[in-house]
N, C-alpha and C positions, 0 to 999 in steps of 0.2 A: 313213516315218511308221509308226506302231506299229497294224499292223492290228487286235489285239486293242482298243486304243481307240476305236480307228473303229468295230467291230461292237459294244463296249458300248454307247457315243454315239447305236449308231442305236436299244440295242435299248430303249435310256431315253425316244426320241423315240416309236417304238412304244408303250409303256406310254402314254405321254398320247393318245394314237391311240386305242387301243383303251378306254380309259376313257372318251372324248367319246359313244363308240358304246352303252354299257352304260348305258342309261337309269336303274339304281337304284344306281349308284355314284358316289360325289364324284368327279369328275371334277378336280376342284382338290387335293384331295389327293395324287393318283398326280402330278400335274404336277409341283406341289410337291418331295414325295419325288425324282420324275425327275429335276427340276432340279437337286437339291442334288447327288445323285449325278453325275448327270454331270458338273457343275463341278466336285465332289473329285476324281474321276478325270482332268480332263485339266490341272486344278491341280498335281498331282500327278506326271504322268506325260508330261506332252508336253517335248517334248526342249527348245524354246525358252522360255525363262524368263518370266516375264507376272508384273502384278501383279493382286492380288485387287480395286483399284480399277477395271481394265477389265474385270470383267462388269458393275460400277455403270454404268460409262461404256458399256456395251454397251446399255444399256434404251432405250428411245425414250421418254424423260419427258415428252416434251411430249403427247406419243398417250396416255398411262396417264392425267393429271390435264384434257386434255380430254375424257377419255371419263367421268370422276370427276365433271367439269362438269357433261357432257350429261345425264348417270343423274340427279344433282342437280335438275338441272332440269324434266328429265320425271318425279321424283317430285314434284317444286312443283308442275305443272300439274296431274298426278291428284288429288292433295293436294285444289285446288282445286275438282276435277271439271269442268276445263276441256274437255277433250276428250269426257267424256261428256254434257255438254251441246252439243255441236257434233252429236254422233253423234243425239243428242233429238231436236234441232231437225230434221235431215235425214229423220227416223222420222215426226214429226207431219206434216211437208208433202207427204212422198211416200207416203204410208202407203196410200192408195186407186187407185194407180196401179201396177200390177208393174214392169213394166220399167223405166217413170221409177225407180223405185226401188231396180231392179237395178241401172242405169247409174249412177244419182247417189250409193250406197254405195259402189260398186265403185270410181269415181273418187276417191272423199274420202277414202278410207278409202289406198288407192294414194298419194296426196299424201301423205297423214300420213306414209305409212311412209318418205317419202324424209326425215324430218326427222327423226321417233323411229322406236327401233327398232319392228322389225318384230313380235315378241310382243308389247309393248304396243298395238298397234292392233288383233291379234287378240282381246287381251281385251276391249280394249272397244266392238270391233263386234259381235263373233260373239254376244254375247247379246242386244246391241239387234235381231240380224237376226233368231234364234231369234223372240223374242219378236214382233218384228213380223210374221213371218211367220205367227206363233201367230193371232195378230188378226186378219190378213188371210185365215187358212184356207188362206194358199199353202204351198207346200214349199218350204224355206228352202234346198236343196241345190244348184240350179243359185247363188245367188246368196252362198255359200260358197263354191264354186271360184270364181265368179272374182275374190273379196275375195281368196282366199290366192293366186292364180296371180298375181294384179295385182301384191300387193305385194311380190314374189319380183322383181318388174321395177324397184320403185321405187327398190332399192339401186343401179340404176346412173345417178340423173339427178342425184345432189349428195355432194362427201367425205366428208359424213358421214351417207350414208343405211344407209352399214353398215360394220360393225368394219374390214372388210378397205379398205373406200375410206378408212376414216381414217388406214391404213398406209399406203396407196400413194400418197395426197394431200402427206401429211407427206413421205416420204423423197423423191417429185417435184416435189415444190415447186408440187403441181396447186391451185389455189383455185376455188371456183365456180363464178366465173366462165369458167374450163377446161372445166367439168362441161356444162354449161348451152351451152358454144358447139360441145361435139362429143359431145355425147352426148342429146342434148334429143330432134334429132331422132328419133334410134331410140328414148328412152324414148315417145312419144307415140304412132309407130307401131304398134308394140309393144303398147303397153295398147289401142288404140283396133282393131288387129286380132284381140287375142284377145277384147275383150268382145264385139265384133260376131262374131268366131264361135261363141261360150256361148252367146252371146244365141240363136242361128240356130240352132246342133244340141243346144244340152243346156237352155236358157229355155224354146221356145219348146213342147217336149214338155209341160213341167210347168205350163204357165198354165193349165189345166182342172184339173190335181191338186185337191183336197181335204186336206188336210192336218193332223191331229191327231197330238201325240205321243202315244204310251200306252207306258209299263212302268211297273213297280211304284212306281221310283221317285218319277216324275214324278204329284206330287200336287196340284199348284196350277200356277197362270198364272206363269210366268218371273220376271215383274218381281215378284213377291209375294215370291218366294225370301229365304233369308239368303244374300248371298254371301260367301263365305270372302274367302282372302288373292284369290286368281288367280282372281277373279271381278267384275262390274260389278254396283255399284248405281245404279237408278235412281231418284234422288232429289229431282223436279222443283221442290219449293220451297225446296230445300238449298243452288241456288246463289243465291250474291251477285250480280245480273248487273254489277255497277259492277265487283268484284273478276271478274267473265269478261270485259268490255271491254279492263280494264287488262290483265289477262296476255296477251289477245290483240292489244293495240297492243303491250306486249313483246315479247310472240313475234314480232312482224315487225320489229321494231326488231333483234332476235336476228339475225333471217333476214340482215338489210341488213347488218350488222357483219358477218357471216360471206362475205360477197361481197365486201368492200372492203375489207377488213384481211387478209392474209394468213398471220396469225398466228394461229396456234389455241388456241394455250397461252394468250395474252391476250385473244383475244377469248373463249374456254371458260368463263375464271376471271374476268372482266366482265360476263358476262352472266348467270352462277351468284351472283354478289354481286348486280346486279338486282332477280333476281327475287325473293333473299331479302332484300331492302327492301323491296320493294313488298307483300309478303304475309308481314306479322311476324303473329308468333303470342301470346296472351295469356299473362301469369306467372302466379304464383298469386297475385300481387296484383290481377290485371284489366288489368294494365298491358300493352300491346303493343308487342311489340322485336321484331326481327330475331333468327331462331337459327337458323344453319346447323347446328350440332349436331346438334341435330332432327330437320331432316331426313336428315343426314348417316349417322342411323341407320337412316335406311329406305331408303338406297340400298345395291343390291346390286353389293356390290365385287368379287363372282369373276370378272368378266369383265378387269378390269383384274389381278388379280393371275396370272391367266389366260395376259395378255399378255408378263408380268413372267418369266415361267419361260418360255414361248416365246423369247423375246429371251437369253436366258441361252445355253438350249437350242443356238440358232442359232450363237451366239458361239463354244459348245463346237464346233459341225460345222465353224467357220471354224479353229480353232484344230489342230484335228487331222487338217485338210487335206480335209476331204467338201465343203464347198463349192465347191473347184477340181477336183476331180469329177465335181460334176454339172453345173457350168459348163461343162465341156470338151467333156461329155459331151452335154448338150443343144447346144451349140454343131457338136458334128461333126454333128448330124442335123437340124440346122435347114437351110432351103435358104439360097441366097443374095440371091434373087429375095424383096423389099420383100412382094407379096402374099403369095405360099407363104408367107412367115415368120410374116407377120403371123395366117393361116388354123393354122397349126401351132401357137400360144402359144395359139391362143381352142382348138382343139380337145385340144391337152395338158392345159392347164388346166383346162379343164369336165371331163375324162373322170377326174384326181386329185381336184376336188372333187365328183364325184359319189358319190367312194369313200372319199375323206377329209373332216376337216371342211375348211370354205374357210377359217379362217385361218392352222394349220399350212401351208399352198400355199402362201399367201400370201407368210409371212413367207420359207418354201425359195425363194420366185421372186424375190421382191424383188432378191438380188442379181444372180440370174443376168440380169436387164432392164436394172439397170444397165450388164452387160458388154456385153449385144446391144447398147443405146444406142451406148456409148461405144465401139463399132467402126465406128460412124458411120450407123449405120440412123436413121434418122425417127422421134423418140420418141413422135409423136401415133398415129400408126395399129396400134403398138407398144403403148401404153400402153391406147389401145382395147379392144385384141382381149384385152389382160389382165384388165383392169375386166371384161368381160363372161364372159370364162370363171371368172374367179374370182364373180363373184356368180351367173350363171345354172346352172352347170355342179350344183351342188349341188343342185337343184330335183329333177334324176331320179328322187329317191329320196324318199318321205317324209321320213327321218330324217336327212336333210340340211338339211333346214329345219326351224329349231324355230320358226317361225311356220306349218307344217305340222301339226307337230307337236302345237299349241296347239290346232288347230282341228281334228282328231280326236279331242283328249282332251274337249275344251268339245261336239264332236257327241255324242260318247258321253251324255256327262254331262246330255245335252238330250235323248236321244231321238233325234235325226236317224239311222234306221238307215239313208236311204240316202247319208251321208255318213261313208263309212267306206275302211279302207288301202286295200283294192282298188280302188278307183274314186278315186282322189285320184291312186294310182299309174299308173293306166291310161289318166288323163286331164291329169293335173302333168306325164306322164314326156310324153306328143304335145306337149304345149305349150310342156316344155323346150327337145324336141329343135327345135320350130317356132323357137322363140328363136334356139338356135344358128344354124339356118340362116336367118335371119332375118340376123342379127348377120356371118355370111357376106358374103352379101349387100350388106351396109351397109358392108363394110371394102372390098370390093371397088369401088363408087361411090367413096368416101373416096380411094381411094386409085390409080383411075386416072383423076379429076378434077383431083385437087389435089395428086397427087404424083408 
């Protein structure tokens, strides 16, 4: 095989690498660009002949127009201000209570995240918490770590509580039901040991704080604010509550299809038809229809087209032999012993996603899981220890989470000085690393139990 293709291949794979990391650069563009380039070049240059239909047939279509679904859908509920009346509701009854408050945030806001994504939750807790905390005169920072720490965990309790479990669902044929019967327990443990230790070493310091923002900025009470794109309004006679009931018998109507049908492509594009019946929008005659158009414009498609040159990407490594490579390669150093293997994918993988983004890993692992599989190893404690390195492993680091992420730019943006990179690092990277071995742990039970 032509090693000079190999080293371009990687160094285009690189380029989207390093552009995910450079917070002020389109990331989609360099992908893009990368993509195309490397498909001419192994179009071009690889000794075996192919057609230009199999990188079409390369994409994972059904993973691109469900995730086109989900985005659809969770712009229909903001849309709504379904979610931010959930987040209201939970603000008024625990409002005079801290830690009721801390726990009962911290959990709901966790749940949300296993269903939409993870930035969306953060926007629209982080300023109901800001705010509530404002009122209450508490310091909102213990109960910001463990909103973002919590929901860094929730991506591993359903396939599609994160981009990467909606790859690994699809290509294993895993449904919910999978999710929920071997990973439940450790998502629970998990959240219910990390908040009882916030709660113990970093709540219980700040329950006597006092707590007022001041800089220049901040001129008025939160909810007063305008907020921008990437911000919550609080709007409390804006919602419909008949139109919040109905999205929210949908939404569980959503949830149940997604358990029972194990098709995603048709339950995605079922449930996105749905919702846009149920909450048609007025013409300019007054008249109310159904427009997915509409909202179609307000969902943001870089993530899927994201995944589109990823998948291209990949085809290119298969084509010019790097994927039998790393396959081999990870294969001679894996042990042969069920646990060691299985301890070796969850710490491989956490230690790439803490340095890469997790979906690149994702997609480079994918095959090589299939090869362990299919040398006859045990796909569930296998599939495990991937799911959990691939979604916890990127927590290390701030900038591995852009639900982290959000919620440093949103402390900034509020005044919270003491919710800032150093302390999110110093206290997200103990609680990753508690994860992993947490997650240890639980493979270990799993798997000289039951296997």
């Amino acid at each position: 095989m032509n090693i000079f293709l190999q080293l371009f291949v990687i160094f285009c794979f690189g380029i989207v690498i390093v552009a995910l990391f450079r917070e002020k650069t389109d990331f989609l563009t360099y992908s893009v660009v990368a993509m195309l380039a490397a498909a001419t070049a192994t179009f071009l240059f690889t000794p075996e002949p192919f057609s230009i239909e199999e990188f079409i047939l390369a994409i994972e279509w059904p993973v691109i127009f469900f995730l086109i679904s989900l985005f659809t859908i969770v712009v229909i509920l903001e849309e709504q201000l379904i979610f931010q009346e959930i987040a209201l509701r939970i603000t008024k009854k625990f409002h005079t209570n801290t830690r009721k408050f801390f726990w009962v945030i911290c959990l709901i806001s966790t749940l949300s995240a296993a269903f939409i994504e993870d930035v969306s939750v953060a926007i629209i807790f982080i300023p109901m918490i800001i705010s509530t905390s404002e009122k209450m005169r508490i310091n909102p920072t213990p109960i910001l770590l463990g909103m973002t720490i919590c929901i860094n965990l929730a991506s591993t309790l359903t396939p599609f509580g994160s981009a990467e479990n909606i790859l690994i669902a699809n290509r294993f044929n895993l449904s919910a039901t999978w999710f929920f019967r071997n990973l439940a327990v450790y998502f629970i443990i998990g959240t219910l040991l990390t908040l009882f230790l916030l709660d113990y070493f970093v709540l219980r310091k700040h329950l006597n704080d006092i707590w007022v923002p001041h800089c220049e900025e901040y001129n008025e009470p939160l909810e007063n604010q305008h907020i921008e794109e990437h911000e919550l309004v609080i709007l409390e006679d804006s919602i419909n509550h008949k139109v919040f009931y109905r999205n929210l018998g949908m939404l569980f109507i959503f949830f149940i299809l997604l358990i029972i049908i194990p098709d995603i492509l048709f339950v995605g594009l079922l449930g996105m038809l749905l919702f846009v019946f149920i909450n048609p929008r007025r013409d300019e005659a007054g008249k109310k229809k159904p427009d997915i158009s509409y909202y179609f414009t307000k969902v943001d498609f870089k993530l899927p087209f994201f995944f589109i040159s990823l998948f291209v990407l990949v085809f290119c490594f298969e084509k010019v032999g790097l994927i039998n490579i790393i396959e081999h390669f990870v294969i001679s150093i894996t042990p042969s012993n069920l646990f060691l293997l299985s301890i070796s994918i969850l710490i491989i993988t956490s230690l790439l996603s803490g340095f890469l983004d997790n979906v690149p890993v994702t997609v480079l692992f994918i095959p090589i899981m299939q090869v362990l599989i299919s040398t006859g190893f045990s796909s569930v404690p296998l599939l495990i220890a991937f799911i959990l390195g691939i979604n916890l492993g990127g927590n290390f680091l701030p900038q591995g989470s852009a639900a982290d992420m959000m919620t440093l730019d949103l402390s900034t943006k509020y005044c919270v000085e003491g919710m800032n990179y150093k302390k999110l690092l110093k206290i997200g990277g103990l609680f990753a690393f508690l994860h992993i071995i947490l997650g240890i742990a639980y493979l270990a039970i799993i798997i000289f139990i039951f296997f």
